[in-house]
C-alpha positions as CSV (number, residue, x, y, z in Angstrom):
1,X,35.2,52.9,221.2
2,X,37.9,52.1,218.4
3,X,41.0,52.4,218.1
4,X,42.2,54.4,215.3
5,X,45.5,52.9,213.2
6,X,46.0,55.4,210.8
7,X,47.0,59.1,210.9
8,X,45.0,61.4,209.0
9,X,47.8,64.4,209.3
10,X,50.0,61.4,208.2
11,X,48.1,60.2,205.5
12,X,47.5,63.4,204.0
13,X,51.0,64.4,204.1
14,X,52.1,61.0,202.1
15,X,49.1,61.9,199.8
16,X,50.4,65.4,199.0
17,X,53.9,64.4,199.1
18,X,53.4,61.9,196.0
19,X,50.8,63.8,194.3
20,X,53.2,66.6,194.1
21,X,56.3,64.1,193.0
22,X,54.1,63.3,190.0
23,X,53.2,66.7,189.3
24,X,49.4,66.5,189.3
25,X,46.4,68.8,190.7
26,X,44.4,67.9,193.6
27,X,41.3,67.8,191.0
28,X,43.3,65.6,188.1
29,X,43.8,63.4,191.5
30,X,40.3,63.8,193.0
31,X,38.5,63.2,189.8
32,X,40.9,59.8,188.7
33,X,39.4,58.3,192.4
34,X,36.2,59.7,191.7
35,X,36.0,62.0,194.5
36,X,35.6,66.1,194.4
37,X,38.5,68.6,194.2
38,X,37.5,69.9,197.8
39,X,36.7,66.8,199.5
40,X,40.5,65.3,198.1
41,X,41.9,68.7,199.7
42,X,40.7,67.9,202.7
43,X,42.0,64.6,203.1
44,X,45.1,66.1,201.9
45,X,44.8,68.5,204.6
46,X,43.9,65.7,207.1
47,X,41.0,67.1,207.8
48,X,39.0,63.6,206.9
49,X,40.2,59.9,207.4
50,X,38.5,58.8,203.9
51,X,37.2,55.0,203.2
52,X,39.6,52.1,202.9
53,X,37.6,52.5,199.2
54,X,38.7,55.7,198.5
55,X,42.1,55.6,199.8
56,X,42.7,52.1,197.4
57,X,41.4,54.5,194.5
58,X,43.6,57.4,195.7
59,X,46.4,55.4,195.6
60,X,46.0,53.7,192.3
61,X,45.3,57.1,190.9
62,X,48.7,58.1,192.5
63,X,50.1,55.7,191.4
64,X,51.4,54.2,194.8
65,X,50.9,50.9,196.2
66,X,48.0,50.6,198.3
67,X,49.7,49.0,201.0
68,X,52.6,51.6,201.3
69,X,50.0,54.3,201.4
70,X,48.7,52.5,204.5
71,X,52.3,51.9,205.9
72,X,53.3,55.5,205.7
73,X,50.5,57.1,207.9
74,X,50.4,54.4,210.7
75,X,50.3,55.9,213.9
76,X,53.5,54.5,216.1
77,X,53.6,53.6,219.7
78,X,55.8,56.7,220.8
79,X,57.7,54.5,223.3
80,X,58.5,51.3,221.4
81,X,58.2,52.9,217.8
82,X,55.7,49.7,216.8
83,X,52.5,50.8,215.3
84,X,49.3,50.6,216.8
85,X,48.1,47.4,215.5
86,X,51.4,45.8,216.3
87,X,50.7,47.4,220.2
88,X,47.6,45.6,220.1
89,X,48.5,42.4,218.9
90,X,51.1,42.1,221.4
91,X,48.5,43.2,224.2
92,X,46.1,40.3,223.2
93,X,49.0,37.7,223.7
């Protein structure tokens, strides 16, 4: 089974939170990344981990840089405060 590294209540939360700061509609937003009005709601609402794909397009439509999308809905190691991927790496060594 994989290990997930990113946070779709997270994700969705960053999404909303910029889309918001710039003023724009989920379907201005959903349409710039070429994806429909509902489906881009319900990422927002973190009801769907989208496609490293769609999430480059959401975040160029936002605006944001790709990488600090990814950064800001990392799910952390609650005891250490690393993220996931960081856990992991550490594990392997």
């Amino acid at each position: 089974m994989e290990k997930e590294i990113l946070d779709k209540q997270k994700l969705g939360i960053a999404i909303q939170k910029q889309r918001r700061n710039l003023r724009l509609t989920q379907k201005v937003v959903g349409e710039a990344a070429g994806l429909s009005r509902n489906y881009f709601a319900d990422i927002e609402a973190g009801r769907y981990m989208p496609s490293l794909n769609s999430l480059y397009k959401i975040a160029k439509a936002l605006r944001m840089d790709f990488n600090i999308l990814l950064s800001m809905s990392e799910i952390q190691d609650k005891r250490s405060g690393v993220s996931a991927d960081q856990t992991e790496a550490r594990a392997k060594i």
